[in-house]
Every structure is written in structure tokens, then in C-alpha cells.
C-alpha positions in Angstrom: 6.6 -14.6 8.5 4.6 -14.1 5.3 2.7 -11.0 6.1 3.8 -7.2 5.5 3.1 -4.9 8.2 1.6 -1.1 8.2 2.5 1.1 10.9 1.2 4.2 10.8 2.8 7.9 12.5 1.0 8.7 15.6 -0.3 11.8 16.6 2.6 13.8 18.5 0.1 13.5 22.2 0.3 10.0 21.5 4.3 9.5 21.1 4.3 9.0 25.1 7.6 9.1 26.6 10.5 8.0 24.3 13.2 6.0 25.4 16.9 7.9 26.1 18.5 5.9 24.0 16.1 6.1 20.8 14.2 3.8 19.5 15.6 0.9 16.7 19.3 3.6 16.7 16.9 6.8 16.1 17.7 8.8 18.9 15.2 11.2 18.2 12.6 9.3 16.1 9.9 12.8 15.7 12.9 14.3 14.3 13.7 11.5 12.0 10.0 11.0 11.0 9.7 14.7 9.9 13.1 15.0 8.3 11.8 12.3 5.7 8.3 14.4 5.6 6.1 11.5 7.3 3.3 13.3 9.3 0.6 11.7 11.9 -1.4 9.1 9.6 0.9 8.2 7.2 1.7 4.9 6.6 4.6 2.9 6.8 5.2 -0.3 4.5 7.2 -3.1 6.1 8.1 -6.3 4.2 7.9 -9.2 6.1 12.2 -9.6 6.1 11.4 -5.8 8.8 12.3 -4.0 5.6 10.7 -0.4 5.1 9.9 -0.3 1.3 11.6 3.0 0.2 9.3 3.0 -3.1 5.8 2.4 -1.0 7.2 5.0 1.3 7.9 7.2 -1.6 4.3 6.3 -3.0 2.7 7.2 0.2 4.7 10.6 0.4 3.1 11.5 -3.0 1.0 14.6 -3.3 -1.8 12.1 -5.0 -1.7 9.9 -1.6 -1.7 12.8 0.2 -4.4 14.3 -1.0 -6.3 11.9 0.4 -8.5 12.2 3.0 -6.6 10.5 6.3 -8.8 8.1 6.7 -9.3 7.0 3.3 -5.6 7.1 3.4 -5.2 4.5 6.3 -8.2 2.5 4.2 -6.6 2.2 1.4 -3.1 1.7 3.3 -4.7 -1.2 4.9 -6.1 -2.5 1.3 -2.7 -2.3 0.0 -1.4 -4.4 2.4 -3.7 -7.3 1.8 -2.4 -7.3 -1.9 1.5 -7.3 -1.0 1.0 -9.7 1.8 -0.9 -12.1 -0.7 1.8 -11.3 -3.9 4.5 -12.3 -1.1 3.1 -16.0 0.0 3.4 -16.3 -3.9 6.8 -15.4 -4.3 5.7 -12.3 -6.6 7.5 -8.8 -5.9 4.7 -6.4 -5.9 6.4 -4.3 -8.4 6.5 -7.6 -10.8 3.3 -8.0 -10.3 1.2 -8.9 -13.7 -2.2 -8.3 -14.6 -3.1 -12.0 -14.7 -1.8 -11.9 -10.9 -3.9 -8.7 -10.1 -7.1 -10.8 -11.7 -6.4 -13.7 -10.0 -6.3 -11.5 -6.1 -9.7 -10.7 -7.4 -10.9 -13.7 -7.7 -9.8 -15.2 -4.1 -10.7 -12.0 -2.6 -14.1 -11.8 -4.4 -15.5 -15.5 -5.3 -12.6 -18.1 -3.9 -14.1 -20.8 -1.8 -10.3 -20.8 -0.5 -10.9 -17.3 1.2 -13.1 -18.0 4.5 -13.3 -13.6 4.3 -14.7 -13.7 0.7 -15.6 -9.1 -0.2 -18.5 -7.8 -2.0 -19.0 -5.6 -4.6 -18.3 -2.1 -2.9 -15.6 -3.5 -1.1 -14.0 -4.4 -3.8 -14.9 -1.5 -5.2 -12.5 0.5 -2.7 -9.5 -1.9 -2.6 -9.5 -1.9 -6.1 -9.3 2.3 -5.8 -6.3 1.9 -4.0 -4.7 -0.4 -6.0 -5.5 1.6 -9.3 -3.9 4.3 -7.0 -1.0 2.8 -6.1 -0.1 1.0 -9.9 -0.7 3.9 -11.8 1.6 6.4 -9.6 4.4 3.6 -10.0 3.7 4.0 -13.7 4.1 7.5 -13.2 7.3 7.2 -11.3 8.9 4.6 -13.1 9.7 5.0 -17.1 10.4 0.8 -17.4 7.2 0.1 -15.5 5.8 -2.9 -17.3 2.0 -1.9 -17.5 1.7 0.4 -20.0 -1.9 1.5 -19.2 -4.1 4.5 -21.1 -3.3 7.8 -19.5 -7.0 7.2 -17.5 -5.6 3.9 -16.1 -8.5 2.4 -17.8 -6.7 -1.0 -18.2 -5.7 -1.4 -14.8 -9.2 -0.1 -13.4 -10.4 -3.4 -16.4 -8.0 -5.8 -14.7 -8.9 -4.9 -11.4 -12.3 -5.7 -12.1 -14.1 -2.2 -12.2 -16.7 -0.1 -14.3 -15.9 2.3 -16.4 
């Protein structure tokens, strides 16, 4: 299994009825879900080992995620996971994750003959939003984080391929 998975927190009418015996040793999974502060829409990173990633769950519990409009939220959710599902076939952490590597996800989403699902310019445009979201709230959160980007991200937005 090389791909990451999203799961996202459904609306409370949509729970349906809940096992007795909780779900994966949660007995009351709602509960559990609010006690972390996940509401309907978030999303929820999962490595391809079933591991929740406590740092993309931190990042999506960030008052700059959660700003977001929900849908733009799920968007760029969705956009995140094509990079850490791509970084992983590679062997690349997503947190180790280099500018050279970010350049070269670019170019196989953007102009690889090797990606049948090759992305235009506005496309791009928004998955490269997201990540720009996501790397500079790491760098935010993290005082060793390895890019050390101008305070408007202005490398990062470079690497990733975008104006301005």
C-alpha cells in the first residue's frame, strides 16, 4: 500500500448508528473526535502503515487551516494528499521533503509524459496554495525546519512554481 488516505469528520446526521462496542477501541468516537477539537469537515491524514499523522493533524487543527472555507479545506486536503502519497512511493518523509523534490512533483504533475492525469495552470495554481499552506505553517511550527523561506513564503511559492 503506497497511498495515504484522507478521511474526513462527517456531519453529526450522518454518524448513523455506532456500533456498542466503539469503533477501532473508541467507545464513543463523537466524543473522542471533539475532545481532540476535529469538527464535521476536517480532515484526517493517514499514512499508508494506518498511521494518523499527529503533525498533519496538528496542521489541519491550525487557526490558518481553519480559516479556510470547508470546501477549499477538503480541496486542499485532497491536494495534500497527492503530494505525501507521491513523496511516499519515493521513500521521502514529507517533512524531509526538499525543494528539488517539491520542483520535481511539479513537473510530473504539470508536464510528465509519466503522469497519464497531467494538471494545468490553475490547477496547479491551487495545489500549489495548499502546499505553500501547509510548508510554511510547518515552518511556523517547527524552529529546525529546513526551509528557511522569506517571511512571505516567497521561496516556497518560487519552488512550487508560482507568480509573484
Amino acid at each position: 500500500m503506497d497511498e495515504w488516505w484522507l478521511v474526513f469528520v462527517p456531519d453529526p446526521e450522518r454518524w448513523g448508528p455506532l456500533p456498542e462496542e466503539g469503533v477501532l477501541g473508541v467507545c464513543d468516537l463523537p466524543a473522542a473526535l471533539d475532545a481532540v477539537g476535529l469538527r464535521p469537515g476536517d480532515p484526517v491524514f493517514v499514512r499508508p502503515d494506518f498511521v494518523v499523522d499527529a503533525e498533519l493533524l496538528h496542521f489541519a487543527l491550525s487557526p490558518d487551516f481553519r480559516d479556510l472555507e470547508r470546501e477549499s479545506r477538503r480541496n486542499y486536503a485532497t491536494d495534500i494528499r497527492l503530494l505525501l502519497s507521491w513523496l511516499w512511493r519515493r521513500g521521502i518523509p514529507w517533512r524531509a521533503a526538499t525543494i528539488a523534490d517539491l520542483r520535481a512533483y511539479k513537473e510530473f504533475r504539470v508536464d510528465s509524459p509519466l503522469n497519464p492525469q497531467r494538471i494545468g495552470g490553475t490547477k496547479w495554481n491551487r495545489e500549489a496554495a495548499a502546499l505553500t499552506q501547509l510548508y510554511n505553517g510547518r515552518r511556523s511550527a517547527l524552529s529546525r525546519w529546513m526551509w528557511v523561506v522569506a517571511r512571505t513564503g516567497r521561496q516556497v511559492r518560487k519552488a512550487l512554481g508560482c507568480c509573484g
